[in-house]
N, C-alpha and C positions, 0 to 999 in steps of 0.2 A: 504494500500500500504506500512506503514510502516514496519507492520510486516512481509512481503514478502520482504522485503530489509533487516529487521533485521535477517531473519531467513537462505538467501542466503549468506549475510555477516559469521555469523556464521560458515557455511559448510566450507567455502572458507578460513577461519583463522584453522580451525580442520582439514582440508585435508592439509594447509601450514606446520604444526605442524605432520600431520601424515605420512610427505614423509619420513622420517628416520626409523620409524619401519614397514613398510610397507611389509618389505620382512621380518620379521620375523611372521609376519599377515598371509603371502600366504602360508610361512611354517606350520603354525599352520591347513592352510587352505586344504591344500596337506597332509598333514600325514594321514588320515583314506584311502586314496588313495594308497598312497606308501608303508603302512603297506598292505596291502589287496595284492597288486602285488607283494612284498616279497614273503608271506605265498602261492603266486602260481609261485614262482621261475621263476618270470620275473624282466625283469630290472626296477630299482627303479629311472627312469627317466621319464622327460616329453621331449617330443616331439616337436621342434619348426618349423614349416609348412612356414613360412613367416617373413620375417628379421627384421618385426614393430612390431611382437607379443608377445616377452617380454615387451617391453617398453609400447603397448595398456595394458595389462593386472595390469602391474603394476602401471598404470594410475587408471585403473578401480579399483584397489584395496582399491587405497588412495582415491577415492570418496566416494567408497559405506562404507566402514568405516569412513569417513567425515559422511557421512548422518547418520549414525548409531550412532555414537558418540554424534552429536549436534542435534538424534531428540528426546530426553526431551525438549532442547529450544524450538525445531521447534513446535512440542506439545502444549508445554506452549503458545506460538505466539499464535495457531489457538485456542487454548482455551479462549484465555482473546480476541479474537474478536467471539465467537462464544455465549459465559460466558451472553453478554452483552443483546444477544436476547431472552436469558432462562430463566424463572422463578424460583424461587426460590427451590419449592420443582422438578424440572426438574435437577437444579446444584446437589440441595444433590444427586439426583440418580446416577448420574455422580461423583460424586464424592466419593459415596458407590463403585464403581463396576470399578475403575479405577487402583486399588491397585490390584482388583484380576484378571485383564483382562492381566495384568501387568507382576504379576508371572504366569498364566497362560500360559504366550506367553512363557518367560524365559525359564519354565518347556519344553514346546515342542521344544526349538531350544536345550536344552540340551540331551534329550531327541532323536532328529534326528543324535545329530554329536555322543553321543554313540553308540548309540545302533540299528537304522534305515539306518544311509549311511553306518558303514562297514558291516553289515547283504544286502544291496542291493549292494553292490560293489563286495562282496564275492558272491551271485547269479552271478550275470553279467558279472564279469572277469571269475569266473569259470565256465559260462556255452560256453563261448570258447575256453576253456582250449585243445581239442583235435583237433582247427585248429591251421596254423600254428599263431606263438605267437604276439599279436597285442602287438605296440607300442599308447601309448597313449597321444595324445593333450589336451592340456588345452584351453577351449573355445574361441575363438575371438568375435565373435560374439551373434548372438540368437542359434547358434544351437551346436552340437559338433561334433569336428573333430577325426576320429579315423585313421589312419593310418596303413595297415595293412601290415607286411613284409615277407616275404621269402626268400628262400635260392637262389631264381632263380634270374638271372640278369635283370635288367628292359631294354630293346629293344627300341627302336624307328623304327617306319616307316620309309621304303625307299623311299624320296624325288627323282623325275627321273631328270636328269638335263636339263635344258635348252641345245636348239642345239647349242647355241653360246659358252658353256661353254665349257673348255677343262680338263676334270675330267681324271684322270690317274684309 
């Protein structure tokens, strides 16, 4: 139980710490994006759907970089309670094969924000390039929102009025 205290603690000091570069984080986070809708000469903006979804996003940013940041601790935590039930040649293997599971992982996230998301952002944006031009949201939730615009005006249904009512 301690290290599940120790390790939540953790998150909660790394995300207090990461409220101020936060938004330079989403920038970093958005550019293979914003380059990609350039190079198909759409507006280099996001789309905001609901008046809480800057402020959700920017929440979510400063966590999931909290948890990113502080999971070596978090790691170490569950390591020195897991450490305890292992045998000795069970740790060394674990302990051979943690350095390269390590760079392994590193290699693929580098690996994705070069050369995998603007190669499937350039598919994607471009394979709607000849309808009219979407505007694009940044996720709220589990799914994604895309917003699609035209030139035509958006309508509402005609409400009929109540007989009491005196509509000119």
């Amino acid at each position: 139980r301690a290290a599940v205290i120790r390790s939540l603690l953790a998150v909660f000091v790394v995300a207090l710490a990461g409220i101020w570069p936060a938004g330079h984080l989403l920038g970093f986070i958005t550019r293979p994006l914003l380059q990609v809708q350039h190079e198909f000469n759409q507006p280099e903006s996001m789309l905001v759907t609901d008046p809480t979804e800057p402020l959700v996003i920017y929440v979510k940013v400063v966590f999931i970089s909290a948890l990113v940041i502080a999971s070596p601790y978090i790691l170490w935590q569950i390591w020195s309670f897991v450490a305890a039930g292992l045998y000795r040649h069970e740790r060394r293997w674990v302990e051979k094969l943690v350095p390269f599971s390590v760079a392994l992982f590193l290699a693929g996230v580098v690996f994705m924000y070069t050369l995998m998301l603007p190669t499937a952002l350039r598919f994607l944006i471009g394979f709607g390039s000849w309808m009219p031009m979407p505007t694009l949201s940044l996720p709220v939730s589990t799914g994604h929102k895309i917003a699609i615009t035209t030139s035509q005006p958006a309508t509402s249904p005609s409400v009929p009025c109540s007989p009491s009512c005196r509509c000119a």
